[in-house]
N, C-alpha and C positions, 0 to 999 in steps of 0.2 A: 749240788742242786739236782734234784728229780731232773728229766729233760722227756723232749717227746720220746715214747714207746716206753717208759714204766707206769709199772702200775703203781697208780696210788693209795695210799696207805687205805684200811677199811675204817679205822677209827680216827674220827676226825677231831672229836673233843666234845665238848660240852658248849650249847648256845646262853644266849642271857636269860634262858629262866632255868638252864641248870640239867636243861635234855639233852641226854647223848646223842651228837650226829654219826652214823655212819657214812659209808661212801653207799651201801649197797641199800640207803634209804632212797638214792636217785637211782636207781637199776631202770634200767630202760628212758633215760635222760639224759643228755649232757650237762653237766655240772662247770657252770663259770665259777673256782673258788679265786678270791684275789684276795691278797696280803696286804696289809696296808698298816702303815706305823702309828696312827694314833686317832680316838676318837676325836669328832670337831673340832678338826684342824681344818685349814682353807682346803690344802688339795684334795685330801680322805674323805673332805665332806662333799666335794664338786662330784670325786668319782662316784660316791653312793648316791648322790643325788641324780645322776647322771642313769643310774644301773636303776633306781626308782623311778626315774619318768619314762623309762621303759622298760619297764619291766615284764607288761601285757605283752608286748611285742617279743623279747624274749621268752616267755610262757608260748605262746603262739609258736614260736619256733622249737619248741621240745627243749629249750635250757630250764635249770635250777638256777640261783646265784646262793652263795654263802658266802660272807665275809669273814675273815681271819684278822686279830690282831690280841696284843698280848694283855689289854686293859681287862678290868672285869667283867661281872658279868652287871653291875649297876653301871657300870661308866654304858657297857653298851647298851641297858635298857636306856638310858638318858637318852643316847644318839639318837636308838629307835624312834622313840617318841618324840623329841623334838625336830626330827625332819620326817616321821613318817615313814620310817625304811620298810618295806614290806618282806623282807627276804632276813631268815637267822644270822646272826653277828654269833663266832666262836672266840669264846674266854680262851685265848692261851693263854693262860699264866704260868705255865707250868715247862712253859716255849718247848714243846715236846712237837707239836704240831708244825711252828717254824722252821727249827732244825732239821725234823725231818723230812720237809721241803726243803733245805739252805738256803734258805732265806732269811736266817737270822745272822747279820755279819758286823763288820766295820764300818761305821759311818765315819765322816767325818762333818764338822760346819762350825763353823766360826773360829777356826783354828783348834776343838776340840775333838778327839775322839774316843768314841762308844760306841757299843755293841747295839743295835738294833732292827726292826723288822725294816727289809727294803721291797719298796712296793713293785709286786709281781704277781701277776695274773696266770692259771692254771686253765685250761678247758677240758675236760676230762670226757672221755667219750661215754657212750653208752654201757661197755665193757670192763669203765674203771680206768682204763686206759689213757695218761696225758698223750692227748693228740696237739694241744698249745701251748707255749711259753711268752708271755711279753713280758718282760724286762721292763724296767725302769723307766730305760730312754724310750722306747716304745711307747708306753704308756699316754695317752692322753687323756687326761682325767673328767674333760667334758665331755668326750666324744666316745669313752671306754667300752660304752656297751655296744655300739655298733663295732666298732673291734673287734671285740669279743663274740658278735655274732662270723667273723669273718669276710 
């Protein structure tokens, strides 16, 4: 898993209309990207919901937000538009993007286990630079975005 002081990758993927994100599209920004395993699910939809009802506030403070997960890129126009996300959702489908975060692992739940995106948060300086990690346990999915303001 990336950790604080790498740099983060320059290509991030492709959003849901199919546009390449770079890292050095937020140059001179801090960049909240956070991982999350599946569109409108309970918790993935509280965080996003969460990271849109502040979102001005974040903008105010000089953050981006991007979300990462491995659906496509119609699953996450769906999300967009049925909650209103204001901020790029990236298609990994291709988990090039996960992986090379390590973010992509071992789940386990209900006595099964699979490989999937485990939800973690990245803050990336103005420089590209991860200056933050939350973890999973960390995470609080209603309260994310002041979190992630620090």
């Amino acid at each position: 898993m990336l950790q604080i002081g790498d740099k983060a990758p320059e290509i991030l993927g492709r959003d849901e209309n199919g546009q390449e994100l770079r890292l050095s599209d937020f140059a001179g920004r801090k960049l909240v990207l956070y991982f999350y395993p599946k569109d409108a699910t309970p918790g993935c939809t509280s965080e996003a919901c969460n990271l849109r009802d502040n979102y001005d506030r974040l903008l105010q403070r000089g953050y981006a937000v991007v979300g990462v997960s491995v659906q496509d890129e119609k699953s996450h126009k769906k999300f967009i538009e049925k909650f209103q996300l204001p901020f790029p959702l990236i298609a990994d489908t291709d988990h090039r993007l996960v992986e090379a975060f390590g973010v992509w692992q071992e789940k386990k739940m209900a006595g099964r286990t699979y490989m999937g995106t485990v939800r973690t948060t990245f803050v990336i300086d103005e420089q590209g630079v991860i200056a933050e990690v939350y973890s999973p346990k960390q995470i609080k999915v209603k309260e994310h975005a002041e979190q992630s303001l620090g």
